[in-house]
C-alpha positions as CSV (number, residue, x, y, z in Angstrom):
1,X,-52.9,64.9,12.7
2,X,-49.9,62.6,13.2
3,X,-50.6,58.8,14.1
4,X,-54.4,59.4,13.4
5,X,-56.2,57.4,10.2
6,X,-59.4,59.1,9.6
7,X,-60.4,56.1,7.5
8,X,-60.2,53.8,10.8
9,X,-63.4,53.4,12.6
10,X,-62.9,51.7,16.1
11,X,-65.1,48.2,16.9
12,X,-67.7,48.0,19.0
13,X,-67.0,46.1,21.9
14,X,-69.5,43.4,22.0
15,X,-70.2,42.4,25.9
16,X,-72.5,39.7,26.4
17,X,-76.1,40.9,28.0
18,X,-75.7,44.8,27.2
19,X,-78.5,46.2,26.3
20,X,-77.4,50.2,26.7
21,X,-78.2,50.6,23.1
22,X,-81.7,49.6,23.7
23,X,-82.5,51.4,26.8
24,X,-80.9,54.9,25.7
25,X,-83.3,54.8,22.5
26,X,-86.4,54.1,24.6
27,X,-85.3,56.8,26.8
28,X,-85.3,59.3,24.4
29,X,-88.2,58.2,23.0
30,X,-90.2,58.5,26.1
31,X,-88.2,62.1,26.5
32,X,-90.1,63.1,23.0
33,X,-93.5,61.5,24.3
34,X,-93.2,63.6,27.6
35,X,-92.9,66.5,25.9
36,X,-95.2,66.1,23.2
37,X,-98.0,65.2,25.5
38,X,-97.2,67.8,27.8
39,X,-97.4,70.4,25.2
40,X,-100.8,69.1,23.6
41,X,-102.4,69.2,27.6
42,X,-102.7,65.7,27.9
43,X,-103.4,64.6,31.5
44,X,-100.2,63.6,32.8
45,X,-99.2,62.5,36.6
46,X,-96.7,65.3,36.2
47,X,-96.7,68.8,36.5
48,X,-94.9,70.8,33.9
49,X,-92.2,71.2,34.9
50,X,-92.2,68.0,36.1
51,X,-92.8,66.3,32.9
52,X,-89.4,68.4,31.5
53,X,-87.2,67.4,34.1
54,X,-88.0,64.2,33.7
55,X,-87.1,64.4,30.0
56,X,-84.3,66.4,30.5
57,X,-83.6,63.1,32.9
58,X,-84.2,60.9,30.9
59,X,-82.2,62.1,27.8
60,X,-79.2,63.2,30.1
61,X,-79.1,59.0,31.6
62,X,-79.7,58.2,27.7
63,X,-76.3,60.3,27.0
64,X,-74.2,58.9,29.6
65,X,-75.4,55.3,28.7
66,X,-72.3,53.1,28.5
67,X,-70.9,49.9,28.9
68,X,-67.9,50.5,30.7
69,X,-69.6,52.2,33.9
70,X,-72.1,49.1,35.3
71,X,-73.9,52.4,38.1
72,X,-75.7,54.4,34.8
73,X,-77.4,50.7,34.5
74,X,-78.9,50.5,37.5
75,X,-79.6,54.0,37.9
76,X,-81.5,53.8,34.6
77,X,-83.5,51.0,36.0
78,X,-84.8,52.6,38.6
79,X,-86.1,55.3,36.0
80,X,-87.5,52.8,34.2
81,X,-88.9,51.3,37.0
82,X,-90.5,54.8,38.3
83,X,-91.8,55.3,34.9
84,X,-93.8,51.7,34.8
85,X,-95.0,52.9,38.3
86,X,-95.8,56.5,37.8
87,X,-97.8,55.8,34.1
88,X,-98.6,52.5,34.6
89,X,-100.7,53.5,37.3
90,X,-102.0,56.7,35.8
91,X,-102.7,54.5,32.6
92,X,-104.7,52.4,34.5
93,X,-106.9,54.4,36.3
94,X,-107.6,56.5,33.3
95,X,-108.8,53.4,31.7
96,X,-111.0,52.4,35.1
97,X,-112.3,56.0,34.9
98,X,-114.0,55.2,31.4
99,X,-111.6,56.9,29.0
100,X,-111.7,55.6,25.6
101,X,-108.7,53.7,24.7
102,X,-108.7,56.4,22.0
103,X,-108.0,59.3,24.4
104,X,-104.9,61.3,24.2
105,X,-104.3,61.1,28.0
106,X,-105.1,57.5,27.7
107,X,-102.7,56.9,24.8
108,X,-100.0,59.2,26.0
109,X,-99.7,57.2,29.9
110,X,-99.7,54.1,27.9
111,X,-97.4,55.0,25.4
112,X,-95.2,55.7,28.3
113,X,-95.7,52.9,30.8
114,X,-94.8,50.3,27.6
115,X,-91.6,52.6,26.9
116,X,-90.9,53.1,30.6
117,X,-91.5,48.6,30.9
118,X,-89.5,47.6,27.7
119,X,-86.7,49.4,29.2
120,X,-86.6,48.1,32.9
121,X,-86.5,44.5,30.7
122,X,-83.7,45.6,29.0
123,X,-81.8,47.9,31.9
124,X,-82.7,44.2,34.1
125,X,-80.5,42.4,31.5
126,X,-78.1,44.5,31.8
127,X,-77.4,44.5,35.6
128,X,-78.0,40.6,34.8
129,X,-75.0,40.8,32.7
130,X,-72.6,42.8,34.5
131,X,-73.2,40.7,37.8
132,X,-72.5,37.6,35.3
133,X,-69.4,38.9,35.0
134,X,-67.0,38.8,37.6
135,X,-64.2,41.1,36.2
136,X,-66.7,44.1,35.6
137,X,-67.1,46.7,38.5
């Protein structure tokens, strides 16, 4: 193509606070958990087709991720924030109920309440940097 250097690769724009990266990678990694522990029968706070629309979900708000479009962040915070809720609490009263920590239930609801918590604190910066910036929308 005319005008086009295949050789060029474009920066990354580096903003202050963006934590995008972080969050989309945690997303899909919860995605893989979901499924995974869905398909092995763990005892999830989800139904089946529950637990894949939420991973479909959750790797669709991974894909959009960007830093030019400050809604996606506070959307994904709320999913994070659901998450924390929804398997936090599940993780929790598996543990009350006298699960071993070794339990697959136990260690899937974990796995995904620490996912679904490490990426509220990093959707949170986020939001904290965009409203830091007054010229962003």
């Amino acid at each position: 193509m005319e005008g086009y250097d295949s050789d060029v690769i474009p920066q990354r724009r580096k903003m202050m606070h963006y934590h995008g990266d972080e969050a989309r990678a945690l997303f899909v990694a919860a995605a893989l958990v979901l499924v995974v522990a869905q398909s092995t029968g763990a005892a999830l706070p989800l139904s089946t087709t529950g637990a894949i629309f939420s991973a479909v979900l959750l790797v669709v708000a991974a894909g959009i991720t960007n830093p030019d479009q400050s809604w996606i962040h506070w959307f994904n915070a709320l999913l994070a924030a659901s998450g924390t809720v929804l398997f936090g609490t599940s993780a929790v009263e598996h543990y009350r109920a006298g699960v071993g920590l070794l339990n697959l239930s136990f260690t899937y609801t974990e796995t995904l309440a620490l996912l679904s918590l490490i990426a509220l604190y990093y959707t949170t910066r986020t939001i904290r940097g965009y409203i830091q910036r007054p010229n962003l929308s």
